[in-house]
Biopython code that builds the backbone (N, CA, C, O; Angstrom):
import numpy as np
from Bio.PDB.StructureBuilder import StructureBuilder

atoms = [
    (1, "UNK", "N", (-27.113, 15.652, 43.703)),
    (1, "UNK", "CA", (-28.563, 15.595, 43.769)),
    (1, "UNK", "C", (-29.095, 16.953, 44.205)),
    (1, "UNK", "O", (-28.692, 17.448, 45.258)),
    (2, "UNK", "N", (-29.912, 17.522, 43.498)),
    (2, "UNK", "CA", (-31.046, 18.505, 43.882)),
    (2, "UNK", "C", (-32.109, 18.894, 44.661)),
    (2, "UNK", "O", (-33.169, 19.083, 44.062)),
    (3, "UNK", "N", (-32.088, 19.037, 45.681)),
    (3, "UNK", "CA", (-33.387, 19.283, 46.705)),
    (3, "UNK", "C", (-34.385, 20.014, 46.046)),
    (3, "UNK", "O", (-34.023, 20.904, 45.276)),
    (4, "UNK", "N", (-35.631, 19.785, 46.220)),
    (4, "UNK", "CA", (-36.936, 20.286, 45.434)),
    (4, "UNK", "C", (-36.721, 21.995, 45.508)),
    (4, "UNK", "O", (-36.935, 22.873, 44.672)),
    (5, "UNK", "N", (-36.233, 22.032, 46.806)),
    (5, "UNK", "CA", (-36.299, 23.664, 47.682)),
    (5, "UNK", "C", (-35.025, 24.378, 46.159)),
    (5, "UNK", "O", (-35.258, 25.366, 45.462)),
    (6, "UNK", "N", (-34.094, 23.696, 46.094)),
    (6, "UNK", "CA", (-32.785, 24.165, 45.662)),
    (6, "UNK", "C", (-33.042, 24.212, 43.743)),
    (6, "UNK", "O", (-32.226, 24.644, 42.929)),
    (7, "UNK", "N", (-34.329, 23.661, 43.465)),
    (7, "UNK", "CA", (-34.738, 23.119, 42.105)),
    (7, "UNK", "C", (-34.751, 24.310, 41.396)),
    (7, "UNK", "O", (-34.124, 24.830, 40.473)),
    (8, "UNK", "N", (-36.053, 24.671, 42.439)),
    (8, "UNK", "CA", (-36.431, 25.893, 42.112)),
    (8, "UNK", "C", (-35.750, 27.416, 42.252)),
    (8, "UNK", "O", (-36.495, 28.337, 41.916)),
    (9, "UNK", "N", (-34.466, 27.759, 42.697)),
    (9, "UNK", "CA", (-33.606, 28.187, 42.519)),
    (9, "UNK", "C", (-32.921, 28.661, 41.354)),
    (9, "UNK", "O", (-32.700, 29.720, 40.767)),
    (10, "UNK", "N", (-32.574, 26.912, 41.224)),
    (10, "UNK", "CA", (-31.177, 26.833, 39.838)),
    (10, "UNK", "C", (-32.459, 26.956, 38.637)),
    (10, "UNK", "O", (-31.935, 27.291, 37.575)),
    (11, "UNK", "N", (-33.529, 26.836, 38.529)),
    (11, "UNK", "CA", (-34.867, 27.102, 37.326)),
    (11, "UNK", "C", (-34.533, 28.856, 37.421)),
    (11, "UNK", "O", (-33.895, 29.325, 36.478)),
    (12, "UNK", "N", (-34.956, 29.781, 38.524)),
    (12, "UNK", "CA", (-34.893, 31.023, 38.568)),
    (12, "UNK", "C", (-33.513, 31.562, 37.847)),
    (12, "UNK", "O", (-33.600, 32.505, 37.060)),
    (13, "UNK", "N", (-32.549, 31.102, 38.057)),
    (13, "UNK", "CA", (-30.874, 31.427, 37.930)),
    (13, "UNK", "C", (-30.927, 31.502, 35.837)),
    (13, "UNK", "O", (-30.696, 32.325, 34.952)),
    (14, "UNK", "N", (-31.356, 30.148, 35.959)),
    (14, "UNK", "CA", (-31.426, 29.855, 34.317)),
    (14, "UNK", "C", (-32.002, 30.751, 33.588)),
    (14, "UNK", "O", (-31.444, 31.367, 32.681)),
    (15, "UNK", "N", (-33.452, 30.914, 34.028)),
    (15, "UNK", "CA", (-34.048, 32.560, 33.500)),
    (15, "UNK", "C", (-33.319, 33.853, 33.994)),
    (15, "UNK", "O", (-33.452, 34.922, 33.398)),
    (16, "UNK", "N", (-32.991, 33.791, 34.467)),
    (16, "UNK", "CA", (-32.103, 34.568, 34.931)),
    (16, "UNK", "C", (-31.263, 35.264, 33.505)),
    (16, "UNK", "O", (-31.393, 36.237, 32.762)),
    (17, "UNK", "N", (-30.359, 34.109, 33.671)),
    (17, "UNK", "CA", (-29.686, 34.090, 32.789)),
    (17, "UNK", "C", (-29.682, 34.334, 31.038)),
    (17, "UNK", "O", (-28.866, 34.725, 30.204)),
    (18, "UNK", "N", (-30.931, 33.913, 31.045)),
    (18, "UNK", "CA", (-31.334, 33.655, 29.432)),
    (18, "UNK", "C", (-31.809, 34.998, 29.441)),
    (18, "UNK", "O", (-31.370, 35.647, 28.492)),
    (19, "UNK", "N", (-32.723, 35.755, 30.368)),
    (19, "UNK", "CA", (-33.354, 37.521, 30.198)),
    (19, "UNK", "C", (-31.686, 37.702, 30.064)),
    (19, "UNK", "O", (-31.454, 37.850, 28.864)),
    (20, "UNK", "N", (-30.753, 37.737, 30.644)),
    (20, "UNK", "CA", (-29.626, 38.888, 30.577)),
    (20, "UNK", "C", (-28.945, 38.444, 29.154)),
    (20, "UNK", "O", (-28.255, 39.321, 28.635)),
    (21, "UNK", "N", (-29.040, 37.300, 28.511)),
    (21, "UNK", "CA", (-28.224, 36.936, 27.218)),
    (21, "UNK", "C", (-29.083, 37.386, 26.071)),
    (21, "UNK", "O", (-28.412, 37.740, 25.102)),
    (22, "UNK", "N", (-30.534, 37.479, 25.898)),
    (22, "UNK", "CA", (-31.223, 38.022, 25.226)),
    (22, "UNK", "C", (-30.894, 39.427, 25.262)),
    (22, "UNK", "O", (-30.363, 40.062, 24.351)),
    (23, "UNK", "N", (-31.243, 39.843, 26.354)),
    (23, "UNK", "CA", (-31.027, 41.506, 26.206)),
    (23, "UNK", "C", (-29.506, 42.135, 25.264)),
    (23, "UNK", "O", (-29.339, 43.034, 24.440)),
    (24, "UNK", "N", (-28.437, 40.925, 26.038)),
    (24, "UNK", "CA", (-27.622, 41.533, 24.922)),
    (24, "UNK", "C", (-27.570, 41.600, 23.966)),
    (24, "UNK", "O", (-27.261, 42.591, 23.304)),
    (25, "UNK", "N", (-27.873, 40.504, 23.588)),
    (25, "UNK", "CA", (-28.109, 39.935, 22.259)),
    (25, "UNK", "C", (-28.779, 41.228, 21.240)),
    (25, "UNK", "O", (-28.336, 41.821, 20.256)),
    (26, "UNK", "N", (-30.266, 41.332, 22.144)),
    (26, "UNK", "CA", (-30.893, 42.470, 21.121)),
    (26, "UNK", "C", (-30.226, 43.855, 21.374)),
    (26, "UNK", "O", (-30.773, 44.835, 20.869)),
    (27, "UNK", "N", (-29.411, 43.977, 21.905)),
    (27, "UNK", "CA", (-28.371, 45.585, 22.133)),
    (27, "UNK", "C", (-27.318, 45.549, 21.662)),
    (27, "UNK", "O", (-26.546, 46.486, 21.457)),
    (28, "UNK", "N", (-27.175, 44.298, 21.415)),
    (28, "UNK", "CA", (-25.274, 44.398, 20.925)),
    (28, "UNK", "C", (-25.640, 43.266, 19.956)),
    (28, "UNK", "O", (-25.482, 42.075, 20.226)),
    (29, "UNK", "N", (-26.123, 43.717, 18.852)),
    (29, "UNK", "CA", (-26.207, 42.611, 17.738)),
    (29, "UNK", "C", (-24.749, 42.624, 16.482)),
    (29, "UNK", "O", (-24.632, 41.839, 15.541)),
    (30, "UNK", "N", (-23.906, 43.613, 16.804)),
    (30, "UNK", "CA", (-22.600, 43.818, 15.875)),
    (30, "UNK", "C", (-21.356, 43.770, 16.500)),
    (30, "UNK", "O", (-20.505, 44.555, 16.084)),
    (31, "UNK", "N", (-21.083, 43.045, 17.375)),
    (31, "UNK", "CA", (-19.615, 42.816, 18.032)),
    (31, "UNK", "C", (-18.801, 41.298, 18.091)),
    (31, "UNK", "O", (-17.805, 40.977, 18.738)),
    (32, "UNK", "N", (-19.697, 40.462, 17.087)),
    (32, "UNK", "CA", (-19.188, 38.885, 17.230)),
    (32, "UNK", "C", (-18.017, 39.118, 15.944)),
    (32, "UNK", "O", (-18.047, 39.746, 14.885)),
    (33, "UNK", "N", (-17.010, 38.284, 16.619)),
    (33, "UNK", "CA", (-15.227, 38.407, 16.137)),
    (33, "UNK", "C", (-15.419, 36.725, 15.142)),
    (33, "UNK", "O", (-15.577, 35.660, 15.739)),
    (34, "UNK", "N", (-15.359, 36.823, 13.611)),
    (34, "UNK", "CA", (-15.266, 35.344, 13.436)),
    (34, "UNK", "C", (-14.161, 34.960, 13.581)),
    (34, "UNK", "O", (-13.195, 35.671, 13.859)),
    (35, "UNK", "N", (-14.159, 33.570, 13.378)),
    (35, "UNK", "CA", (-13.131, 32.490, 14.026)),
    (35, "UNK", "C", (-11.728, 33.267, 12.915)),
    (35, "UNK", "O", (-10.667, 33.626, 13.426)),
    (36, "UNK", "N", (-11.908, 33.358, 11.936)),
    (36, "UNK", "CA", (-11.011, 33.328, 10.936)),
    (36, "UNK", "C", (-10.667, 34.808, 10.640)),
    (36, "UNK", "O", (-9.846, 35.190, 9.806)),
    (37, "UNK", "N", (-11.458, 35.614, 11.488)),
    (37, "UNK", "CA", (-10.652, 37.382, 11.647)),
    (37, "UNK", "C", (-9.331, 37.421, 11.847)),
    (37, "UNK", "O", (-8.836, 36.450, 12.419)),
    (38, "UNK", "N", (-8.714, 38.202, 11.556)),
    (38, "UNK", "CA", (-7.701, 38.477, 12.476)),
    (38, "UNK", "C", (-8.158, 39.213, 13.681)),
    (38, "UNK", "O", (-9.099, 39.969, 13.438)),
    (39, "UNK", "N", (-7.766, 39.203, 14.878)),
    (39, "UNK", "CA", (-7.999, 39.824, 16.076)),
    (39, "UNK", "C", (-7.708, 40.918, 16.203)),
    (39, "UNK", "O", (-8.556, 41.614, 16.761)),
    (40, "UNK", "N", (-6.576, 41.508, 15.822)),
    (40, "UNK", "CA", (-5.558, 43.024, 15.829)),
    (40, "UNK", "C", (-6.726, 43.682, 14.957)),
    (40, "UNK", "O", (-7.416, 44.501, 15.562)),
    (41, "UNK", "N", (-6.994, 43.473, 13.821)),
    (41, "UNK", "CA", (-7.644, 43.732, 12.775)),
    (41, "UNK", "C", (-9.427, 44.119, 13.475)),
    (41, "UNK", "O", (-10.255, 45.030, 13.482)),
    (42, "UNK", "N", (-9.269, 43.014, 13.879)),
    (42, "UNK", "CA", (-11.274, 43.025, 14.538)),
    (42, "UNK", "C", (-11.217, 44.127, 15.324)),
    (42, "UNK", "O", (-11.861, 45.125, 14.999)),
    (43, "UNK", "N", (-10.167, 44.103, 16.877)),
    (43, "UNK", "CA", (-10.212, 45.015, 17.764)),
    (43, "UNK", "C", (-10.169, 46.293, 17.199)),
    (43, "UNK", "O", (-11.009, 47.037, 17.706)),
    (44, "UNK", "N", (-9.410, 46.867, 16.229)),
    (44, "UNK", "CA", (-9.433, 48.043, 15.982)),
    (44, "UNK", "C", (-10.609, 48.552, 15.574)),
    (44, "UNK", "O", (-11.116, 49.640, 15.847)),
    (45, "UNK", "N", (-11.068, 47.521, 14.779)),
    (45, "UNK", "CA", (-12.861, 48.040, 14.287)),
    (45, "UNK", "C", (-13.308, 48.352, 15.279)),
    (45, "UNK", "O", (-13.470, 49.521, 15.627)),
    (46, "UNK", "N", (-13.548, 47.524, 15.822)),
    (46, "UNK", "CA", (-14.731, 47.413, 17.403)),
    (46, "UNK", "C", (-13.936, 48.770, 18.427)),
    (46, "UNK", "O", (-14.849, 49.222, 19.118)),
    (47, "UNK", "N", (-12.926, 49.352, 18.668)),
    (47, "UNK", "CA", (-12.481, 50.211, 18.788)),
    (47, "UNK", "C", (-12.845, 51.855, 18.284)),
    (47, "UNK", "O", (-12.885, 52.809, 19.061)),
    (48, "UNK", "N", (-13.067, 51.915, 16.974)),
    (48, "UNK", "CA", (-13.252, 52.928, 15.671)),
    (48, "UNK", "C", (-14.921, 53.532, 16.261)),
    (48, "UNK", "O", (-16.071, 53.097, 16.207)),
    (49, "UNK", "N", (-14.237, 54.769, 16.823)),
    (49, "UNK", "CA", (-15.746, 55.470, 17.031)),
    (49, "UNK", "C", (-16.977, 55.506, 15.840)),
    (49, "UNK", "O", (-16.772, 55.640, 14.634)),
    (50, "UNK", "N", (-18.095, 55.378, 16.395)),
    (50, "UNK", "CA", (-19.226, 55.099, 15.336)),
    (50, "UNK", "C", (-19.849, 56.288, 14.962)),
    (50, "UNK", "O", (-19.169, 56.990, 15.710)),
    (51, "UNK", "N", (-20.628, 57.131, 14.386)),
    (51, "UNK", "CA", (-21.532, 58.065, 14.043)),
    (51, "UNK", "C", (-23.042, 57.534, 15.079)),
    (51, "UNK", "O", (-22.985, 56.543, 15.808)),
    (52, "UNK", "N", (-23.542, 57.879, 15.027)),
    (52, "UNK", "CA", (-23.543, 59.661, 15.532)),
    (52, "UNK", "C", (-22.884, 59.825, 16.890)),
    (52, "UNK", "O", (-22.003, 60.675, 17.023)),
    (53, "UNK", "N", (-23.244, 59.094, 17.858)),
    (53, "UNK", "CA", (-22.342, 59.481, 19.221)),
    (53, "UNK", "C", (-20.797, 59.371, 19.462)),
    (53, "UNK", "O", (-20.225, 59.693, 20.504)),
    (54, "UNK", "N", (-20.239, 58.884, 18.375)),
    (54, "UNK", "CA", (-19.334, 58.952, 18.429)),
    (54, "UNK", "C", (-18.308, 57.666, 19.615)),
    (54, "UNK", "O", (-17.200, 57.857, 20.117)),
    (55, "UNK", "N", (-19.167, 56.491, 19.733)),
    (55, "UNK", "CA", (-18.958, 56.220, 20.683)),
    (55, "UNK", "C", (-18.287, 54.604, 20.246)),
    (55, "UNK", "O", (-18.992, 54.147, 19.346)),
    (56, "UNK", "N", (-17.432, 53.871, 20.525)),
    (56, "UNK", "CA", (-17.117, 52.836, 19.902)),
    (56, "UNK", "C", (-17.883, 51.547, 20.450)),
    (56, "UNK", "O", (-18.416, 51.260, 21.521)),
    (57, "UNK", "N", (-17.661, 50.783, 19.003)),
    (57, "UNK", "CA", (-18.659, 49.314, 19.709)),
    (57, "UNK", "C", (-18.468, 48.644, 21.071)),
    (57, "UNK", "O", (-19.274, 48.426, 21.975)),
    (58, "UNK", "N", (-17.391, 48.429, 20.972)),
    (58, "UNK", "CA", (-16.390, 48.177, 22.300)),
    (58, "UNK", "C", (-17.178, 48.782, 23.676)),
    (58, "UNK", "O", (-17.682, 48.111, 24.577)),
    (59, "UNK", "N", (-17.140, 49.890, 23.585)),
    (59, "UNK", "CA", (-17.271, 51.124, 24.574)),
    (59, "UNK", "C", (-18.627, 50.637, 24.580)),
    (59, "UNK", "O", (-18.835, 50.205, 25.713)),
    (60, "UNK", "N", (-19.972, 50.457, 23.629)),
    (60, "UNK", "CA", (-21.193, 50.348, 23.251)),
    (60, "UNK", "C", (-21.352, 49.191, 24.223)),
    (60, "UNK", "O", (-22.056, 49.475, 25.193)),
    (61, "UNK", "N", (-20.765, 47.698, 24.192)),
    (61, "UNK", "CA", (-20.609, 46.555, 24.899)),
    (61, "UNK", "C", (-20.272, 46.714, 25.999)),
    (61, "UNK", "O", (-21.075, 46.256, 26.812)),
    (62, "UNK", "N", (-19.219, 47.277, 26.501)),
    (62, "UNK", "CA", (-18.638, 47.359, 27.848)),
    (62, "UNK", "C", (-20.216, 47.983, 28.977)),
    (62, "UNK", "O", (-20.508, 47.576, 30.101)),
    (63, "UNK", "N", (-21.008, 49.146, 28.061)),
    (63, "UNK", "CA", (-21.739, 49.779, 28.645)),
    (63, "UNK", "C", (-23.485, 48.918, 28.652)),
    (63, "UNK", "O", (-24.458, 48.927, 29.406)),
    (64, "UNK", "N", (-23.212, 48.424, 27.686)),
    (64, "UNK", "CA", (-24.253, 47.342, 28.028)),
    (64, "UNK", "C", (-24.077, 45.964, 28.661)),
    (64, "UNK", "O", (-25.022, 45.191, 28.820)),
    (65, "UNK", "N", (-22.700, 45.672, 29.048)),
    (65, "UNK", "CA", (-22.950, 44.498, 29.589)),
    (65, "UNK", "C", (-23.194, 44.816, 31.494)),
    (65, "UNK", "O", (-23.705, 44.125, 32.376)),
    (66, "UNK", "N", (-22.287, 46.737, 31.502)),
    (66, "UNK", "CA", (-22.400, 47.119, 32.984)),
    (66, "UNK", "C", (-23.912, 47.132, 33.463)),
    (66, "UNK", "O", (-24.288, 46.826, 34.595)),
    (67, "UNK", "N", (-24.581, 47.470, 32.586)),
    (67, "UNK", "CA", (-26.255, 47.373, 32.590)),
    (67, "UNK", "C", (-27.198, 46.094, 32.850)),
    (67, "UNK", "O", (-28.231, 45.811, 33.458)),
    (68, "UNK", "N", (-26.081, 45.398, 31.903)),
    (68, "UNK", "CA", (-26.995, 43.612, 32.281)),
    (68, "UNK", "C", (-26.692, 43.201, 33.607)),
    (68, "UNK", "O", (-27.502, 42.572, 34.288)),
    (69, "UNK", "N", (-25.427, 43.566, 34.052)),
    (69, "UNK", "CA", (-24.887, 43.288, 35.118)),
    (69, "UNK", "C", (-25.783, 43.904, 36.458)),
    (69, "UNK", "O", (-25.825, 43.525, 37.628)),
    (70, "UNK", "N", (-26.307, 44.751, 35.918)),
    (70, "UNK", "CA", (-27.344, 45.477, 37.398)),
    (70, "UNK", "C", (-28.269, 45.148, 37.271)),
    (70, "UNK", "O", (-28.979, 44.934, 38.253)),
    (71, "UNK", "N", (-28.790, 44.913, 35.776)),
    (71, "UNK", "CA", (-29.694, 43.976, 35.918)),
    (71, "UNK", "C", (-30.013, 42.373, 36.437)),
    (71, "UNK", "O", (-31.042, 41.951, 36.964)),
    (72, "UNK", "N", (-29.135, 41.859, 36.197)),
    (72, "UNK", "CA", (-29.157, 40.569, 36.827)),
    (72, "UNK", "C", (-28.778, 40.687, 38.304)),
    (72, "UNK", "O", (-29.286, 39.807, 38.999)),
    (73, "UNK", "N", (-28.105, 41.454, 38.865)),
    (73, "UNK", "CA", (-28.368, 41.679, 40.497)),
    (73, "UNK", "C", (-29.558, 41.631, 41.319)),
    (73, "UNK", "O", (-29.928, 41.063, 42.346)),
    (74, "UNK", "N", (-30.135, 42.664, 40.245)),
    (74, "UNK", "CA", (-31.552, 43.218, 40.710)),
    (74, "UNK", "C", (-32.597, 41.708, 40.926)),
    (74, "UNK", "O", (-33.611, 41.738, 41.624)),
    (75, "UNK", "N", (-32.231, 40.742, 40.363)),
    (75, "UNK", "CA", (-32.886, 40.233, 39.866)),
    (75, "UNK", "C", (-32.690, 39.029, 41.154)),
    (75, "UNK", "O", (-33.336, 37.981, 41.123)),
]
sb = StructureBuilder()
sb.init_structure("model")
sb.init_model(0)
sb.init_chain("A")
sb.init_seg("    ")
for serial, (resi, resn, name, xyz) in enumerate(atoms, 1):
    if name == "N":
        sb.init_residue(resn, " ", resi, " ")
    sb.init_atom(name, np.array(xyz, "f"), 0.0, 1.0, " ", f" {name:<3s}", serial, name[0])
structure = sb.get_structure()
């Protein structure tokens, strides 16, 4: 059971949550692995530095999720 005090909490947490899954979402819209990839195969892509920065998707994700992550602290 939920205390009214504690309601409003786990409501904040949920938005919470949904701002930090959106954000990725709209920053990292090219890193979903389908079911029927091979994995060895996927990772290396997602690995494979990109133009122009040269920077891999992987690397692209890792650095946006360290971001969501301070963001949702902050929060």
């Amino acid at each position: 059971m939920i205390v009214s005090g504690n309601k409003s909490c786990v409501v904040q947490a949920q938005y919470i949550f949904l701002h930090h899954v959106m954000l990725e979402a709209l920053l990292l819209n090219d890193v979903t692995v389908p079911a029927s990839a091979n994995f060895s195969d996927e990772y290396r892509r997602l690995r494979k530095p990109q133009q122009p920065d040269k920077q891999s998707r992987i690397g692209r994700q890792f650095e946006v999720g360290a971001l969501c992550n301070v963001v949702y602290r902050l929060n």
